[in-house]
N, C-alpha and C positions, 0 to 999 in steps of 0.2 A: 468432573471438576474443571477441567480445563476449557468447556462449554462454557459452564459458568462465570469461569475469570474472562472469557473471552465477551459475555454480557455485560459484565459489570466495566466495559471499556478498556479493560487492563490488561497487558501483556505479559505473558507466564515467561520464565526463564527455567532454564531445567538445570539442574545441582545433581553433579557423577553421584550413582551410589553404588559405592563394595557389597558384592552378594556377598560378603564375610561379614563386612564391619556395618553395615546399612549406610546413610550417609555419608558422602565422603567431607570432613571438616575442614581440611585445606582447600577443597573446590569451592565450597561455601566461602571460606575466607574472602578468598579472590572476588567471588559474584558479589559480595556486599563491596568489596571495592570500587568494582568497577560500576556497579547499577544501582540506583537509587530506590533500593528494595523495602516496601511499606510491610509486606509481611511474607511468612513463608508457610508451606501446607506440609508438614511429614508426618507421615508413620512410623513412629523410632518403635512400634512392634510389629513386625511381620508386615511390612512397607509391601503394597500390588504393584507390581507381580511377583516380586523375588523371594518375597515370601520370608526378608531377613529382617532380623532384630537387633538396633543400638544395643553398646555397652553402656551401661549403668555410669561408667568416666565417663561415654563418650555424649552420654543423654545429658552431662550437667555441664560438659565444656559447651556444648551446642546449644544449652539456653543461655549461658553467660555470656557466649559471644551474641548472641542475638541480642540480648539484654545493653551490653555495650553499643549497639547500635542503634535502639531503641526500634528495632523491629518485633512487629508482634508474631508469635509462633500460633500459629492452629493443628493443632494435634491427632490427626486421623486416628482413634485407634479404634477401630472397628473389630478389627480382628483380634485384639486384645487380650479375650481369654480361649484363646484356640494354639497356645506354646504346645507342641505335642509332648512336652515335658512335665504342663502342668503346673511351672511356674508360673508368674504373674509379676513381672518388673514395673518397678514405679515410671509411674509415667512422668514427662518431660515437667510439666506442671510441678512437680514436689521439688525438684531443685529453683523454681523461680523465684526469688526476692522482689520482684516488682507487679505482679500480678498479668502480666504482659502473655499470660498463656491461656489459649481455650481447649480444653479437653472434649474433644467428639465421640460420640459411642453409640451402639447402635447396638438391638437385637438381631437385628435382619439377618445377621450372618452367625446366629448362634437358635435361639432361642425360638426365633417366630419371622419366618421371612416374609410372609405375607401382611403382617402387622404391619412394616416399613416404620416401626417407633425406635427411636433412637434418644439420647440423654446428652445433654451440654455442658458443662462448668464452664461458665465467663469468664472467671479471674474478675477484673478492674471492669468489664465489659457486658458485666451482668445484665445492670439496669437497660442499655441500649441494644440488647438483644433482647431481652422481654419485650420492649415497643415493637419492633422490628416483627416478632412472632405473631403478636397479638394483631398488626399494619398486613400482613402477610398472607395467615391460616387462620387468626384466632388462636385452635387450638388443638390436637392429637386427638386422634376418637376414644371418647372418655373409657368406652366399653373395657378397647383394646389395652388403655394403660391399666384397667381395674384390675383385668385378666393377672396380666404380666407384675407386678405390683403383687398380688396373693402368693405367684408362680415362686417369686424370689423371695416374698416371707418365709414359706413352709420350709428355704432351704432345697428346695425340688431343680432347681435351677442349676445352685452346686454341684446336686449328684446325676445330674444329666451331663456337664458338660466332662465329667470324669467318665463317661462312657461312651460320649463323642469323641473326646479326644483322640484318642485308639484305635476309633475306627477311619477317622481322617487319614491317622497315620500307614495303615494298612492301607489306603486307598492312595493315600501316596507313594508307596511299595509298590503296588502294582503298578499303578500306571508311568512307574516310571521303569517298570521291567518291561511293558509292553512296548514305550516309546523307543527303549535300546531291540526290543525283539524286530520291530515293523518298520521304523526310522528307518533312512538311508547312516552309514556309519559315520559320518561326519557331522549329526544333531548333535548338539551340546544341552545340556536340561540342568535347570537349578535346584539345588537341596535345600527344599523348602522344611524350616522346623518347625511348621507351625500354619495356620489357617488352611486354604482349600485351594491353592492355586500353584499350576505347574508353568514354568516361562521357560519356552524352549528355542533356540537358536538353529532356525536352519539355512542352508546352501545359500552363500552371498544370492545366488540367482534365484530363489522361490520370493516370487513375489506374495506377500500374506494375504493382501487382500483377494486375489484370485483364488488363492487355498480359500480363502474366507467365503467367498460366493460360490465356488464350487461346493463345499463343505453342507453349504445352506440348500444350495437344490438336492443333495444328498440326505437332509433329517436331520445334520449333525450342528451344532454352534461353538464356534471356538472367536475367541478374541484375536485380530489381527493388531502387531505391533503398533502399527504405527496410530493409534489411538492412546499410546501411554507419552508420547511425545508432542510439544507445542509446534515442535518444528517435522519433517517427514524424514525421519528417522526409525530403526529396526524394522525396516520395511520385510527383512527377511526374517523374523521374531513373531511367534505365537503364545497365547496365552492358551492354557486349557485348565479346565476346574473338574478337579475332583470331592467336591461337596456333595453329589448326589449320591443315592445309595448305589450300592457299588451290581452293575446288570450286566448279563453277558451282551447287550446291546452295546452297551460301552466298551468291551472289549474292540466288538466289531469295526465299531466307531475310529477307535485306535488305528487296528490293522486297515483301515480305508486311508484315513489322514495318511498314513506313512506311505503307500502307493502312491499316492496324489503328490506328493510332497517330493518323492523321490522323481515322479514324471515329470511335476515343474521344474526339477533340478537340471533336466538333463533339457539340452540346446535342441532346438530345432523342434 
């Protein structure tokens, strides 16, 4: 994402967000203050990497304020229907009055990763993203929407992601017992409720991305921080995903990262 604002000639600003509350609304206040913000990109469900979810208040004061400034909101929710609870909160769009809201969505991260097909609602913005599509790709490979299309008729869809769910959850259980087992004892790690992704904070001195390259000549891939920032921030911050099926490889994986992690920590 930030690739892409950075093609499209535009400069990102970054908005605090509460692993509690998601967004934080007072920050945003401030940044529309002070910057001359055309639009804003959140995930008010299980926002990457923290993996937290807006309140339902907090999802309708945050389009009203954007609505007030006549900024358009884009709506990440990818991870949508992956709440390990199994709720499904209305997205930021149902509180808009002005149509000022685009809802993004994607199977990638549920359903069929390898499809890479994903679904849009424009709001007001319909028509000039159908040109934009048709200017662009054309169009999705027909096959792959037919597929998926049948998938969600049968209902088959529903009863998969109620048996995903669960196992996400488990798999974020564990590896968040491994990361307190193998970590050095000063990691911090976020309680994610929801999607496949653990954000974890380590020793001001580990540099990520050397975890990151070292990591990589080892087998393993983890997300280093400072790709979730415009600016070179959480330089000592990790991402790690627990979406795959859950292997004693990945255990291993674990107990390596925290060795590594714990050797970067120490001087000299």
């Amino acid at each position: 994402m930030l690739e892409l604002i950075d093609s499209l000639g535009l400069l990102a600003i970054e908005v605090e967000t509460c692993p509690e509350d998601g967004v934080m609304l007072s920050a945003l206040k401030k940044t529309l203050a002070a910057h001359p913000v055309k639009a804003c990109v959140f995930a008010t469900t299980l926002s990457n990497p923290l993996a937290v979810s807006m309140s339902e208040e907090n999802r309708e004061a945050l389009v009203r304020m954007l609505e007030e400034h006549e900024v358009t909101l884009i709506e990440d929710d990818v991870y949508g229907d992956l709440l390990f609870d199994g709720h499904r909160p209305k997205p930021a769009e149902y509180y808009s009055k002005s149509g000022n809201v685009l809802t993004c969505g994607s199977f990638s991260k549920t359903a069929a990763p390898g499809y890479r097909i994903g679904w849009l609602h424009g709001g007001k913005y319909t028509a000039q993203i159908e040109r934009l599509k048709r200017a662009y790709s054309c169009s999705s490979g027909l096959l792959q929407q037919l597929t998926l299309s049948e998938f969600l008729a049968t209902g088959a869809y529903d009863r998969y992601l109620k048996t995903l769910r669960p196992v996400l959850q488990r798999n974020a259980e564990r590896m968040r017992s491994l990361v307190s087992e193998h970590f050095p004892a000063n990691t911090r790690t976020s309680e994610p409720v929801g999607g496949s992704v653990l954000w974890l904070e380590l020793a001001k001195t580990v540099d990520s991305e050397a975890l990151f390259d070292n990591a990589i000549v080892a087998g393993i891939s983890i997300a280093p921080g400072l790709i979730f920032a415009p600016c070179r921030r959480y330089q000592n911050f990790i991402r790690l995903s627990f979406g795959h099926p859950w292997t004693a490889e990945i255990e291993l994986a674990i107990a390596w990262l925290g060795k590594e992690a714990e050797r970067l920590a120490s001087p000299g």
